[in-house]
N, C-alpha and C positions, 0 to 999 in steps of 0.2 A: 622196156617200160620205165626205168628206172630214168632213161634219157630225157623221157620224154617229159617228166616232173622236173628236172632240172632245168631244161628248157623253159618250160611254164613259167617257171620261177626269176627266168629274166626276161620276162616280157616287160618292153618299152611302156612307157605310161601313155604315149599315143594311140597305142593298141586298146589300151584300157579304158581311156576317151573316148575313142571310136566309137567300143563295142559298148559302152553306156550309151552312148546318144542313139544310134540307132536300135537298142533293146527301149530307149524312153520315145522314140518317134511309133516302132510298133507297139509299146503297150498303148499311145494315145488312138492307134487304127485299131485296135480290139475295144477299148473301152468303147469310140464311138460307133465303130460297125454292128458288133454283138451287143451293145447295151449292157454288159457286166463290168463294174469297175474289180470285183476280188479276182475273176479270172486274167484282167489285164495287169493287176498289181501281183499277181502270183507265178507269172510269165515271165515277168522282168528277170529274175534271177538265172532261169535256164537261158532264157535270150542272151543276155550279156554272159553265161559260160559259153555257149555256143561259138558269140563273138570273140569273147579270146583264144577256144581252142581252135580254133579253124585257123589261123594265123601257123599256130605250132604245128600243127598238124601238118601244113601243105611245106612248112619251110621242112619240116622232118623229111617227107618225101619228095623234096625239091623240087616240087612242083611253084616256079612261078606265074602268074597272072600277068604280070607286066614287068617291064624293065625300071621300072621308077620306084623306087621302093616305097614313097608313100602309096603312089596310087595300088601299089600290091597287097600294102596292108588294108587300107579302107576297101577292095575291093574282097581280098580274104576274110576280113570281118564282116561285110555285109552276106556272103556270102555262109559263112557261119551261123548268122542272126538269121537269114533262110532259115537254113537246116535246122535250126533250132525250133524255127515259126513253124514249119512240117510235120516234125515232132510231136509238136502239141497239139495240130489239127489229126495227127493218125490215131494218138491217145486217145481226145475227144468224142473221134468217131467210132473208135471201137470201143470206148465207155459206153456211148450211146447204142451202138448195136448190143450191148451185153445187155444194158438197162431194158432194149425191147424184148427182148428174147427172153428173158424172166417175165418183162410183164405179160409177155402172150402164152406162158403156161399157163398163169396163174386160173386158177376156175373158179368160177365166179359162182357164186352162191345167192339163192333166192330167197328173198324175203318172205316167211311165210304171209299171207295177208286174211283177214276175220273177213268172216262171212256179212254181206251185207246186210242192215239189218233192217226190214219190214217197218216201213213208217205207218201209225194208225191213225 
């Protein structure tokens, strides 16, 4: 584990380019698909970890993508900004299953209502 933070900590600034422009390309597809600008500006942070750790990550398990080493990094970073984009739609939907499932206990309570009253 301990490798694995040292490794992090010499990532190229190309990686960190990368993984900012496409974490800024998908928050502008959530802001305009979903309509929410705070869920698209609060995405940005896991997006862009995602994007750098997925670089570390496949070079740790030396797993390459390609022989070019740029296109292995922008393909390991878009690849990460994925998994990161995954992430936050499995959250979401399991927020929202949780949100229904509480609201369909809830027991609804009737209003009592006054007797009508005889007009003379």
């Amino acid at each position: 584990m301990q490798d694995f933070w040292w490794q992090l900590q010499d990532v190229n600034s190309f990686t960190v380019y990368t993984a900012l422009a496409f974490a800024g390309i998908v928050c502008l597809f959530i802001h305009e698909i979903v309509g929410s600008p705070m869920l698209a500006w609060l995405s940005v942070p896991l997006l862009a970890a995602g994007g750098v750790v997925a670089p570390t990550l496949l070079g740790q398990q030396m797993i390459t993508l390609s022989y070019d080493r740029t296109v292995n990094t922008v393909s390991a970073t878009a690849l990460g900004t994925l998994s990161a984009l995954m992430l936050i739609l499995l959250g979401n939907w399991l927020w929202t299953l949780l949100v229904e499932y509480r609201v369909s206990r809830t027991k609804l309570v009737a209003i009592p209502t006054r007797q009508p009253r005889i007009r003379r």
